[in-house]
PQR file with spaces between the fields and no chain letter, atoms N, CA, C, O and H, PARSE charges and radii, in Angstrom:
ATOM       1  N    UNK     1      98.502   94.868  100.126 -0.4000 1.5000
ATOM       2  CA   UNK     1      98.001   93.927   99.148 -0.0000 2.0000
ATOM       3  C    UNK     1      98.553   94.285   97.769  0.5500 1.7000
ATOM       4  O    UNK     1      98.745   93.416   96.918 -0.5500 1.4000
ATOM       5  N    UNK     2      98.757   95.331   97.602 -0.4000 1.5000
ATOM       6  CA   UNK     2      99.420   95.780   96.508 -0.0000 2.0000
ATOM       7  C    UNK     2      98.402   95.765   95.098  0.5500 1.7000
ATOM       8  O    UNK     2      98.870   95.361   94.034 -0.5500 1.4000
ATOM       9  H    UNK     2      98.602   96.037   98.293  0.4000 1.0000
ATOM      10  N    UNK     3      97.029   96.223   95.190 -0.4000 1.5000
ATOM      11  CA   UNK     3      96.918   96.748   93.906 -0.0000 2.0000
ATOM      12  C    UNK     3      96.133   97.901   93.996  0.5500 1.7000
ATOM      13  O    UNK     3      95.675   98.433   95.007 -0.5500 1.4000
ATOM      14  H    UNK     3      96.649   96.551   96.055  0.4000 1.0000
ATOM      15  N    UNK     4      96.000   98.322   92.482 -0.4000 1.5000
ATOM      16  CA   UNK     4      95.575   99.780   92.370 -0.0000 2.0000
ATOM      17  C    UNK     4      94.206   99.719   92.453  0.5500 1.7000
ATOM      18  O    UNK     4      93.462   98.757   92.265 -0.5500 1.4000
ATOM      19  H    UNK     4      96.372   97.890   91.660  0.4000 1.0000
ATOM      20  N    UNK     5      93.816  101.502   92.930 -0.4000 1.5000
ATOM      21  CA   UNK     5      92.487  101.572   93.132 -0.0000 2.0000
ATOM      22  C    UNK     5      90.968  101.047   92.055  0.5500 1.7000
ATOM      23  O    UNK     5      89.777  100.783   92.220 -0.5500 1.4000
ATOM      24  H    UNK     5      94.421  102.283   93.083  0.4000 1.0000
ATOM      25  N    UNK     6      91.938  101.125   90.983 -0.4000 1.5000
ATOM      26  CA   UNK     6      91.132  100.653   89.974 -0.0000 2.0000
ATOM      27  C    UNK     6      91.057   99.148   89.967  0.5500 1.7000
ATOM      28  O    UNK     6      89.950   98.826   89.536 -0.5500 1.4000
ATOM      29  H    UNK     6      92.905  101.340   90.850  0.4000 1.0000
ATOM      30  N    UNK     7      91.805   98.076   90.276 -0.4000 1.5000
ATOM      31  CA   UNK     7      91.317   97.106   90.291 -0.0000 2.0000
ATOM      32  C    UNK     7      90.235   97.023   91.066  0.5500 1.7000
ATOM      33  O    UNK     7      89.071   96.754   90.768 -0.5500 1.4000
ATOM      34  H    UNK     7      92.705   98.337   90.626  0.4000 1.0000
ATOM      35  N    UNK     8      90.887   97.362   92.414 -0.4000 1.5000
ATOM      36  CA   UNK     8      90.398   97.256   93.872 -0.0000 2.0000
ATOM      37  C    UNK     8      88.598   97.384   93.515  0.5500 1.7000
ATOM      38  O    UNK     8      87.789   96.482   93.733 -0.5500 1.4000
ATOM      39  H    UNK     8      91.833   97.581   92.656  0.4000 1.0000
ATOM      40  N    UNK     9      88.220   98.980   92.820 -0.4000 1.5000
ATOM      41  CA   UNK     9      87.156   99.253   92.243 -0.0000 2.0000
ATOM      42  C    UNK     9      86.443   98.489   91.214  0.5500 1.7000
ATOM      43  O    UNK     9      85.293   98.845   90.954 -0.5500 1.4000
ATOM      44  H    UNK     9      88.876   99.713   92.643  0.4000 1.0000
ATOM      45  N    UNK    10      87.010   97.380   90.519 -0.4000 1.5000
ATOM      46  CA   UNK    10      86.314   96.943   89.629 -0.0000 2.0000
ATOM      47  C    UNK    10      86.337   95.416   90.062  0.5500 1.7000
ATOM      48  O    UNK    10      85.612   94.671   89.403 -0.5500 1.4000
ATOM      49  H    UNK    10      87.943   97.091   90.730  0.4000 1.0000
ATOM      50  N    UNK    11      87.314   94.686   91.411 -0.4000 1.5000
ATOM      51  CA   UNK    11      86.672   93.462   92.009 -0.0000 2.0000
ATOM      52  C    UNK    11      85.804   93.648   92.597  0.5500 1.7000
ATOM      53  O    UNK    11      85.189   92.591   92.736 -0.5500 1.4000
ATOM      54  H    UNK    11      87.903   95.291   91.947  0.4000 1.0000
ATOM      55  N    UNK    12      84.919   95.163   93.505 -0.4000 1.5000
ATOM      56  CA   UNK    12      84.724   95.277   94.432 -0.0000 2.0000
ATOM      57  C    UNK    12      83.191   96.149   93.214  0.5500 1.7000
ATOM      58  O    UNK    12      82.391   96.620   94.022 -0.5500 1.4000
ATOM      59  H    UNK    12      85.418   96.022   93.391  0.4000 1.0000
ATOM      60  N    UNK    13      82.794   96.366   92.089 -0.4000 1.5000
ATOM      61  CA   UNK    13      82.073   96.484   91.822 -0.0000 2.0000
ATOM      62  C    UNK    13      81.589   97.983   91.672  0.5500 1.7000
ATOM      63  O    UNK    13      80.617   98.405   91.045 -0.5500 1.4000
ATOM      64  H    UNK    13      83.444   95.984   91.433  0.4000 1.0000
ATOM      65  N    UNK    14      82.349   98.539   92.274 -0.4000 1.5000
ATOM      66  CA   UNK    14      82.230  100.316   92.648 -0.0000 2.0000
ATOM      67  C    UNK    14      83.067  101.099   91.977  0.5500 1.7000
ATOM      68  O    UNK    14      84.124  100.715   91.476 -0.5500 1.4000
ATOM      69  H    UNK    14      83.138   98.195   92.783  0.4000 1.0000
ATOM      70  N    UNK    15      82.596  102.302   91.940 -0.4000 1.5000
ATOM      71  CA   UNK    15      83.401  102.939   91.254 -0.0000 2.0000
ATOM      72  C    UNK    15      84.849  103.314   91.482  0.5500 1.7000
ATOM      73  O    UNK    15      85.190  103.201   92.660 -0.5500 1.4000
ATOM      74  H    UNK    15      81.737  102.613   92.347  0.4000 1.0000
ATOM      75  N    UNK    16      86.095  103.868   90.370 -0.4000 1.5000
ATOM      76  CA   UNK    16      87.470  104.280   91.469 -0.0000 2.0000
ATOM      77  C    UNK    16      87.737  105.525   92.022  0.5500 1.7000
ATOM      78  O    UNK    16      88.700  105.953   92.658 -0.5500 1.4000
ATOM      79  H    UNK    16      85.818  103.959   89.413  0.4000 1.0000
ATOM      80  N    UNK    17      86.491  106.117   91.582 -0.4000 1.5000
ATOM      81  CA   UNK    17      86.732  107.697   92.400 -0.0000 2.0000
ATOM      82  C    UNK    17      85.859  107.309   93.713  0.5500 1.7000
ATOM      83  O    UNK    17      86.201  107.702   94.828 -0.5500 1.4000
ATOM      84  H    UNK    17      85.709  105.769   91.066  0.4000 1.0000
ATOM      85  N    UNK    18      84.897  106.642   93.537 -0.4000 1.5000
ATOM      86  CA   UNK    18      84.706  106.235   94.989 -0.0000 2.0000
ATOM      87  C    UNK    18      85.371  105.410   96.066  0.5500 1.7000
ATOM      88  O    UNK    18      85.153  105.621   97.259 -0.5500 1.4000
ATOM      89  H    UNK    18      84.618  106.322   92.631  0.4000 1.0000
ATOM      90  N    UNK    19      85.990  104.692   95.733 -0.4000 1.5000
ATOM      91  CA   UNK    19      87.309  104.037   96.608 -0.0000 2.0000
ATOM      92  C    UNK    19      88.285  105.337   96.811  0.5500 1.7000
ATOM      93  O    UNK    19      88.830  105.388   97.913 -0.5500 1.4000
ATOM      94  H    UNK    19      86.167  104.521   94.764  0.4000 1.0000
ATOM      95  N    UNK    20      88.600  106.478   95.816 -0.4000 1.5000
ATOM      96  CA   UNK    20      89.428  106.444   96.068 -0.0000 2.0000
ATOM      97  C    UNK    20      88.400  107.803   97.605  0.5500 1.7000
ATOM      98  O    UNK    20      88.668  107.746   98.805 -0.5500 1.4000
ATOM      99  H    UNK    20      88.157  106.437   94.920  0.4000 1.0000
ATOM     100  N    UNK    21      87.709  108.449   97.198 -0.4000 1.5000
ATOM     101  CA   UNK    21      87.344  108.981   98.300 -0.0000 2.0000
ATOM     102  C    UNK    21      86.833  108.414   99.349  0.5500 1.7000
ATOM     103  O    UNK    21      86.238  109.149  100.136 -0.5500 1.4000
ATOM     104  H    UNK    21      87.491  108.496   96.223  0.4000 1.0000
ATOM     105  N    UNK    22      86.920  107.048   99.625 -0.4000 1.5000
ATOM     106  CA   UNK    22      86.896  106.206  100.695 -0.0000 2.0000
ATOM     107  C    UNK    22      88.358  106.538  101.663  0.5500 1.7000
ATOM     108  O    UNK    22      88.399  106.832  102.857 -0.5500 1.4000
ATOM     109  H    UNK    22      87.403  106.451   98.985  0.4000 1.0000
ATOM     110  N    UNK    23      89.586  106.365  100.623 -0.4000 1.5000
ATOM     111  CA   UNK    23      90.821  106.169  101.374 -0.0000 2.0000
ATOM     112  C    UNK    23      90.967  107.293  101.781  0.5500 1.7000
ATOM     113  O    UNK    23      91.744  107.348  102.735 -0.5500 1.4000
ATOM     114  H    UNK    23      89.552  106.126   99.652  0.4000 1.0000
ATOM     115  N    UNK    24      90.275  108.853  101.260 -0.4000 1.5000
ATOM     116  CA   UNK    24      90.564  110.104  101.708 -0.0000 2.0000
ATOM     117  C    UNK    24      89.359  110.340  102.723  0.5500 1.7000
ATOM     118  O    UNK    24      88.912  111.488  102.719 -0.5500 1.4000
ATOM     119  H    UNK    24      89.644  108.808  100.485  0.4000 1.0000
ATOM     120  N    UNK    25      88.861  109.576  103.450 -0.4000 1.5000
ATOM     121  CA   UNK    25      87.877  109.589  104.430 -0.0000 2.0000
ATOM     122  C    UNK    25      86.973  110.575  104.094  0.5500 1.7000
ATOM     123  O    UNK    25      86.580  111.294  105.012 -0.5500 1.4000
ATOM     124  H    UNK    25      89.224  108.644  103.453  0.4000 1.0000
ATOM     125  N    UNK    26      86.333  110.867  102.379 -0.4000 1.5000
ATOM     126  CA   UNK    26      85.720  111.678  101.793 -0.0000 2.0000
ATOM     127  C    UNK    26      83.992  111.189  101.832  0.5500 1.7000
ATOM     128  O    UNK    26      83.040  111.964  101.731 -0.5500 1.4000
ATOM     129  H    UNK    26      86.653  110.282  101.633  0.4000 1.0000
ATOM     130  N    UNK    27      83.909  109.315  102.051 -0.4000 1.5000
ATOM     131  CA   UNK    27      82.710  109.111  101.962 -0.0000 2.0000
ATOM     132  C    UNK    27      82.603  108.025  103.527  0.5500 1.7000
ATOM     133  O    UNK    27      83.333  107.359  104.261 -0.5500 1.4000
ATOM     134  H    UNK    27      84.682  108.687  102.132  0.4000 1.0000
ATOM     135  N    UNK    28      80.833  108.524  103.331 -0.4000 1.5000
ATOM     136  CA   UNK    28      80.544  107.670  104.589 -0.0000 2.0000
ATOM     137  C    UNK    28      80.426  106.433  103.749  0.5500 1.7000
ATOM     138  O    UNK    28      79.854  106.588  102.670 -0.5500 1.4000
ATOM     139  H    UNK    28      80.240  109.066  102.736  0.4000 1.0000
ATOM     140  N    UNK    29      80.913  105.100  104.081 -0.4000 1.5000
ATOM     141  CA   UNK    29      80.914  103.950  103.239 -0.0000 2.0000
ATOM     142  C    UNK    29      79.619  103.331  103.933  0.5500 1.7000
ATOM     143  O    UNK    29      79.449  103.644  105.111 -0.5500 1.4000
ATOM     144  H    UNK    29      81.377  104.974  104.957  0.4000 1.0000
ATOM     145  N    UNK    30      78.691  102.490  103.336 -0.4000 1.5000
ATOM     146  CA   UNK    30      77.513  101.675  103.211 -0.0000 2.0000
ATOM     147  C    UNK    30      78.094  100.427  103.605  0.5500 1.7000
ATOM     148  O    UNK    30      79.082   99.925  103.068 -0.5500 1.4000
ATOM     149  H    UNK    30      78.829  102.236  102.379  0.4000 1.0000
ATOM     150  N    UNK    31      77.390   99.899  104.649 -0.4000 1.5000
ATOM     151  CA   UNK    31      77.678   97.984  104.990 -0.0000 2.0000
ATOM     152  C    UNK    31      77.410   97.695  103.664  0.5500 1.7000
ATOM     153  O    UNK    31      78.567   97.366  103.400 -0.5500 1.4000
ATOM     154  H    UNK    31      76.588  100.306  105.085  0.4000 1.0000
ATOM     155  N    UNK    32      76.779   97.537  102.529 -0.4000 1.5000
ATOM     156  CA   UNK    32      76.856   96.909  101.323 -0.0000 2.0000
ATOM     157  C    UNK    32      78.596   97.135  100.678  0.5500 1.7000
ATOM     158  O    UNK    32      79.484   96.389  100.266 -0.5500 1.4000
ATOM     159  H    UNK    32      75.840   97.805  102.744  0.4000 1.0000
ATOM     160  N    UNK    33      78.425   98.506  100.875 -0.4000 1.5000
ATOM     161  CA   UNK    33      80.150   98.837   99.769 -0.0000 2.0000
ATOM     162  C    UNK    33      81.663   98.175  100.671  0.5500 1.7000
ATOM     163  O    UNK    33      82.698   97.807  100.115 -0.5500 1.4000
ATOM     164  H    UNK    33      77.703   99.112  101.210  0.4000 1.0000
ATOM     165  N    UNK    34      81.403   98.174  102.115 -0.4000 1.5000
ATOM     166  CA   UNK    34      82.044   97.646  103.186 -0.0000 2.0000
ATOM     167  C    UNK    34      82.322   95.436  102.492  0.5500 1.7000
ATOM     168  O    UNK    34      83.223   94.747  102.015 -0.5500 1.4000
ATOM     169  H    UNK    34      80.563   98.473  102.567  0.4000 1.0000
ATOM     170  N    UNK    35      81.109   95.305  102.844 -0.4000 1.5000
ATOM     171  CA   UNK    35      80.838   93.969  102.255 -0.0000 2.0000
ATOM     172  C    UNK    35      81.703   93.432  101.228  0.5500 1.7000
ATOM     173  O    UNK    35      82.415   92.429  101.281 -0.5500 1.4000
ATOM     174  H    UNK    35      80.377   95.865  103.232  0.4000 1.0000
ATOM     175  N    UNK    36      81.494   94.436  100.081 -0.4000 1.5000
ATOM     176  CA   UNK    36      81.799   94.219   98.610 -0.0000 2.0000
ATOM     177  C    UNK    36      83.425   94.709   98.951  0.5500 1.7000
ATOM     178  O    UNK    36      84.145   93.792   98.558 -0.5500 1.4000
ATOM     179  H    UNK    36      80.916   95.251  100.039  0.4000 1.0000
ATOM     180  N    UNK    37      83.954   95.411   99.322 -0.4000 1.5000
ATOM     181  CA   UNK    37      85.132   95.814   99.479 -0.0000 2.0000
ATOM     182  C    UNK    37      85.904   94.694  100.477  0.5500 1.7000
ATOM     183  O    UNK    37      87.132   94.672  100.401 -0.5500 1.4000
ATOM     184  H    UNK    37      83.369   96.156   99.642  0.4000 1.0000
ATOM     185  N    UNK    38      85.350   93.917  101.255 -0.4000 1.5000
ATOM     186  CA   UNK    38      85.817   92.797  102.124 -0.0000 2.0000
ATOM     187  C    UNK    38      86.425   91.602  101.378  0.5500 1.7000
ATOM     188  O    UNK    38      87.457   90.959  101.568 -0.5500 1.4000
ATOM     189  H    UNK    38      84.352   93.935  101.317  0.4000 1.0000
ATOM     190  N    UNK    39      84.838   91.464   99.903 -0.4000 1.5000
ATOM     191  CA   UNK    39      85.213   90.000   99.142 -0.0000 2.0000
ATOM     192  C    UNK    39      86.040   90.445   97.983  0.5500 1.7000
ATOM     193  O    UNK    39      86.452   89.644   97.143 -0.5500 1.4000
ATOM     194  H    UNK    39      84.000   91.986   99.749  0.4000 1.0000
ATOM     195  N    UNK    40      86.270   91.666   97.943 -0.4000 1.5000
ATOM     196  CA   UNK    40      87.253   92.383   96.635 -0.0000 2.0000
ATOM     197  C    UNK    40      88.622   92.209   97.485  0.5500 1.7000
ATOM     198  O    UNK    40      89.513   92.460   96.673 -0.5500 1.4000
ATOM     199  H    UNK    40      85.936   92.316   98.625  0.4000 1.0000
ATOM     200  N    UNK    41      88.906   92.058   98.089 -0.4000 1.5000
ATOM     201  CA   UNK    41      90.407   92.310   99.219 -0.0000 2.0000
ATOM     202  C    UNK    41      90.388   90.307   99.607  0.5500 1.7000
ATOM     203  O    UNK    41      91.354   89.587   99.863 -0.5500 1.4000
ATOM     204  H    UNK    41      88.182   91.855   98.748  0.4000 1.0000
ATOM     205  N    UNK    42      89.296   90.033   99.530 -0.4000 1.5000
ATOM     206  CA   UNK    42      89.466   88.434  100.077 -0.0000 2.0000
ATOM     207  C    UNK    42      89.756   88.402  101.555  0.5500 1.7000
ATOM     208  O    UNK    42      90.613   87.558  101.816 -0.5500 1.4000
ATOM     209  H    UNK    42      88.511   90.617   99.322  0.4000 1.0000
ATOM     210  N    UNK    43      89.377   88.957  102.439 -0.4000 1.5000
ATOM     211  CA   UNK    43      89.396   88.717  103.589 -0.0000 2.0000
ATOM     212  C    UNK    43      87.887   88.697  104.123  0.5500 1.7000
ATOM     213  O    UNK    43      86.929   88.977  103.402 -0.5500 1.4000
ATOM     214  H    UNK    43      88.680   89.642  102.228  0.4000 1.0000
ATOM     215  N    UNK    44      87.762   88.245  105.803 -0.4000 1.5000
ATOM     216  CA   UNK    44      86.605   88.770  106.177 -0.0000 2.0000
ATOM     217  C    UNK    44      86.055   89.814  106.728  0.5500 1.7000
ATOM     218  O    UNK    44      86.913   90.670  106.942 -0.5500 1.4000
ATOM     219  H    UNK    44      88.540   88.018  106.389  0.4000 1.0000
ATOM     220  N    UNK    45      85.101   90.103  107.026 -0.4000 1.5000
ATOM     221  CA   UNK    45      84.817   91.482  107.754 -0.0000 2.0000
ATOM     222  C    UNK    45      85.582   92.006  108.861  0.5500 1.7000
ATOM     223  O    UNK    45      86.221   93.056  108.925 -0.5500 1.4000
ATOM     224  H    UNK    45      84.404   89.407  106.852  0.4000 1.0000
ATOM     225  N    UNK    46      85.312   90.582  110.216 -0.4000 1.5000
ATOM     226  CA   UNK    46      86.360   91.255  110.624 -0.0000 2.0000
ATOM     227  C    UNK    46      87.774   91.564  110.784  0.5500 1.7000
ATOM     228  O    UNK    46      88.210   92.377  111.599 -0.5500 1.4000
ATOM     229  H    UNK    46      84.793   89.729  110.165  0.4000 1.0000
ATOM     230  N    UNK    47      88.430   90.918  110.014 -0.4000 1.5000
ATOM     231  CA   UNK    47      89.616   90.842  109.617 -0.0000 2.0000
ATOM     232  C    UNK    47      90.145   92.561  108.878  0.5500 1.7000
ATOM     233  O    UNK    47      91.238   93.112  109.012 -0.5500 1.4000
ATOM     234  H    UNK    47      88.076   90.257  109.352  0.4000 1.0000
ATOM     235  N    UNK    48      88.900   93.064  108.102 -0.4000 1.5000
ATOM     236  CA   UNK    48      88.740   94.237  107.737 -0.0000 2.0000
ATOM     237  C    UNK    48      88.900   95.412  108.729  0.5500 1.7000
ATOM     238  O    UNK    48      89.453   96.422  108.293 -0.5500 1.4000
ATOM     239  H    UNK    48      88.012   92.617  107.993  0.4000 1.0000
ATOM     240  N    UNK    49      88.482   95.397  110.009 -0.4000 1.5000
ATOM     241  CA   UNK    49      88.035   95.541  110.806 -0.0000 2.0000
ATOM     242  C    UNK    49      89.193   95.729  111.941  0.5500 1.7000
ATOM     243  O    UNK    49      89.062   96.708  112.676 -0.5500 1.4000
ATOM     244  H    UNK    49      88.032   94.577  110.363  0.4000 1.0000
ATOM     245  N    UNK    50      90.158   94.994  112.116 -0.4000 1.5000
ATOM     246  CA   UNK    50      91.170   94.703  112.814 -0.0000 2.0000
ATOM     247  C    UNK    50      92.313   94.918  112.476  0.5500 1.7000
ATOM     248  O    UNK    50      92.818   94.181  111.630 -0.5500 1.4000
ATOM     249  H    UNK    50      90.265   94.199  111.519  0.4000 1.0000
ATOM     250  N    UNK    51      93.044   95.978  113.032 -0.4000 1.5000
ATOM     251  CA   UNK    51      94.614   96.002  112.416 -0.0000 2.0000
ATOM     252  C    UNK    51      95.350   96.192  113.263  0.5500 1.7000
ATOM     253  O    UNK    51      94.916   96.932  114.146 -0.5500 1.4000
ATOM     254  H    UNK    51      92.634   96.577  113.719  0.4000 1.0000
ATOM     255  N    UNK    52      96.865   95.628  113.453 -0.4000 1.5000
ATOM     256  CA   UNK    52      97.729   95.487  114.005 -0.0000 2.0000
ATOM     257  C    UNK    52      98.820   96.612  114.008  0.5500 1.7000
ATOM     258  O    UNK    52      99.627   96.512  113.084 -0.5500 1.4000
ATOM     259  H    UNK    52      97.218   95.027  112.736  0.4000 1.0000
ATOM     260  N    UNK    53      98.972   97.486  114.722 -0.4000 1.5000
ATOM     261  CA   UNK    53      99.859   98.880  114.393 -0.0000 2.0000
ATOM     262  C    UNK    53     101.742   98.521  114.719  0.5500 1.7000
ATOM     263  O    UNK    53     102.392   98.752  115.739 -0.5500 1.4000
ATOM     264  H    UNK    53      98.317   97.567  115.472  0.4000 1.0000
ATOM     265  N    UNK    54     102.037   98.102  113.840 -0.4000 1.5000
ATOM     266  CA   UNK    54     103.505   97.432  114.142 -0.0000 2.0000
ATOM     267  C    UNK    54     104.744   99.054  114.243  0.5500 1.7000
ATOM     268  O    UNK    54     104.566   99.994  113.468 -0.5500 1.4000
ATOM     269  H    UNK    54     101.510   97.915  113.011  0.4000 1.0000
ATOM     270  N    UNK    55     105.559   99.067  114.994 -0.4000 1.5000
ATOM     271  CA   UNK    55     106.712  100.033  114.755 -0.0000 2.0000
ATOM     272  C    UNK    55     107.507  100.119  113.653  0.5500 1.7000
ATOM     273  O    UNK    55     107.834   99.083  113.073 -0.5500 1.4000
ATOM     274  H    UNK    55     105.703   98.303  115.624  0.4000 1.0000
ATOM     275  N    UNK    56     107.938  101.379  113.199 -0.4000 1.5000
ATOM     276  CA   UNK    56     108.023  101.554  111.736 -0.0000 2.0000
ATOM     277  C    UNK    56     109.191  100.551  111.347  0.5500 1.7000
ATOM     278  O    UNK    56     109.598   99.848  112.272 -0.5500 1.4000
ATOM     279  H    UNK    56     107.673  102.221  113.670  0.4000 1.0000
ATOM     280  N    UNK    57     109.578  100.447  110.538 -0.4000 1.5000
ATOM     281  CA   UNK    57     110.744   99.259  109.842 -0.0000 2.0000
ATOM     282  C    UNK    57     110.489   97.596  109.887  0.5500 1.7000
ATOM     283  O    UNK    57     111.139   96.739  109.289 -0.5500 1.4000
ATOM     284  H    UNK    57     109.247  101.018  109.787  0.4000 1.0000
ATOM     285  N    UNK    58     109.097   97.370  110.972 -0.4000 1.5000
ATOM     286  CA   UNK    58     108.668   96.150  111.304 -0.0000 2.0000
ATOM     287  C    UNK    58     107.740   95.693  110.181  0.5500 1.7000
ATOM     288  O    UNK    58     106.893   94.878  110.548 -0.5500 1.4000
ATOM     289  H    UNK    58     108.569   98.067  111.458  0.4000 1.0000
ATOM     290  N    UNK    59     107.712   96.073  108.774 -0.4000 1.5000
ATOM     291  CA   UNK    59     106.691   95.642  107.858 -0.0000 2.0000
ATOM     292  C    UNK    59     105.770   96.837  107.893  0.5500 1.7000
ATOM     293  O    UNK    59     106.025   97.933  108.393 -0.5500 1.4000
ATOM     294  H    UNK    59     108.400   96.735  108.477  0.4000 1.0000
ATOM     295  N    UNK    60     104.444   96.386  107.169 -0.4000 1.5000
ATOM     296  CA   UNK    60     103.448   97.429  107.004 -0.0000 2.0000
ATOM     297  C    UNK    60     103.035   97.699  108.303  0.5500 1.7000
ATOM     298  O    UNK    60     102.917   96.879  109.213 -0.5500 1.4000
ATOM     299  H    UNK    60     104.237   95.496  106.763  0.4000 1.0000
ATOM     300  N    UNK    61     102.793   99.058  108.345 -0.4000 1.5000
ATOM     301  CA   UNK    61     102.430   99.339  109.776 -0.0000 2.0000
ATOM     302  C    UNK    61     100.832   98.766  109.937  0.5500 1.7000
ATOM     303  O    UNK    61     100.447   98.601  111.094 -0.5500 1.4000
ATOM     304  H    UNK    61     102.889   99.725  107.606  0.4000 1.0000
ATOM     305  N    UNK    62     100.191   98.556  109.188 -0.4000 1.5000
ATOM     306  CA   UNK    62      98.899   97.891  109.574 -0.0000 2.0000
ATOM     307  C    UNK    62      98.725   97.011  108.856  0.5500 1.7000
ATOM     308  O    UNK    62      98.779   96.944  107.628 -0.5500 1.4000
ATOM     309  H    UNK    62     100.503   98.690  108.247  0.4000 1.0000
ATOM     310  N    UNK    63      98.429   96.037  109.878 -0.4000 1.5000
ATOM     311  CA   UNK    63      97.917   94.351  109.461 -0.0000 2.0000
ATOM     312  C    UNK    63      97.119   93.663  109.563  0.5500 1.7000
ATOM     313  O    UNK    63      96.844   93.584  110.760 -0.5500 1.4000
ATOM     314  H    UNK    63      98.385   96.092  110.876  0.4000 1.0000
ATOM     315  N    UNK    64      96.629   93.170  109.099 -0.4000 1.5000
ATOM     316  CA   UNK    64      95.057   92.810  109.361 -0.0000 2.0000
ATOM     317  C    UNK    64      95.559   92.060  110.528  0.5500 1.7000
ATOM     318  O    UNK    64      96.789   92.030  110.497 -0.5500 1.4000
ATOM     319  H    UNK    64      96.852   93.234  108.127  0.4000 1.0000
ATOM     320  N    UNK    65      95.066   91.448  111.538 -0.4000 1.5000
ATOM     321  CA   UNK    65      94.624   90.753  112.629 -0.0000 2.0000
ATOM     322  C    UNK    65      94.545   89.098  112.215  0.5500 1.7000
ATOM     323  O    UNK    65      93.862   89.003  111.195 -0.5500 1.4000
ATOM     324  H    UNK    65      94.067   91.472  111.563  0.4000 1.0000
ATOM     325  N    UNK    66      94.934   88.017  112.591 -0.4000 1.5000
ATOM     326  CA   UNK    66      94.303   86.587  112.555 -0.0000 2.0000
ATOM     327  C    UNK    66      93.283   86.037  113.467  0.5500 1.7000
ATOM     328  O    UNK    66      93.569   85.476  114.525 -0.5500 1.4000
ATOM     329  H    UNK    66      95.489   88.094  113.419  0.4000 1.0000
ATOM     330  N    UNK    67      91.862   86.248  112.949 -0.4000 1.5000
ATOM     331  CA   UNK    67      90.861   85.823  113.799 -0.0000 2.0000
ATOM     332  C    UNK    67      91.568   84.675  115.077  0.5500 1.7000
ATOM     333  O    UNK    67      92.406   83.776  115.000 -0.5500 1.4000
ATOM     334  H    UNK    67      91.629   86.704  112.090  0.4000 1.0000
ATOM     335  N    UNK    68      90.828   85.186  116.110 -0.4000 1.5000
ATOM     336  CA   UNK    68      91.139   84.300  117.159 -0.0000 2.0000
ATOM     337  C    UNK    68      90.049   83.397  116.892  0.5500 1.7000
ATOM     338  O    UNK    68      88.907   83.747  116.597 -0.5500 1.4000
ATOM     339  H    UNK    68      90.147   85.916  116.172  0.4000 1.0000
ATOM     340  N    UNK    69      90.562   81.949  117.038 -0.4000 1.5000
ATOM     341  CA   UNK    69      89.475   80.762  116.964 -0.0000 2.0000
ATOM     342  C    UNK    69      89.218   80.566  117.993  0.5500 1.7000
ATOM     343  O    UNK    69      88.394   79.693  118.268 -0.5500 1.4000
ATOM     344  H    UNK    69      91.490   81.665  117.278  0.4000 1.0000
């Protein structure tokens, strides 16, 4: 998605040392901060939730998923 933790932290309402010890698997995250971190990124939960592990040179190696309808 390409932005910094500090945005990320201030669409998402939370602090950026707490995001950033999110990405260092430093905190247990709360379904509220989960939530808020879903509508800060603009996707849905489970879209959050779902990632696609592509082989290296194929793009980002993880992708969110397109809900199956």
């Amino acid at each position: 998605m390409g932005i910094s933790q500090e945005e990320l932290a201030e669409r998402a309402m939370l602090h950026r040392t707490y995001i950033s010890d999110v990405e260092r698997g430093a905190r247990n995250v709360s379904l509220h901060s989960i939530e808020r971190l879903a509508r800060a990124l603009e996707i849905s939960l489970p879209a959050l939730f779902s990632y696609d592990v592509r082989p290296p040179g194929a793009g980002s190696e993880m992708q969110p998923k397109k809900p199956k309808n």
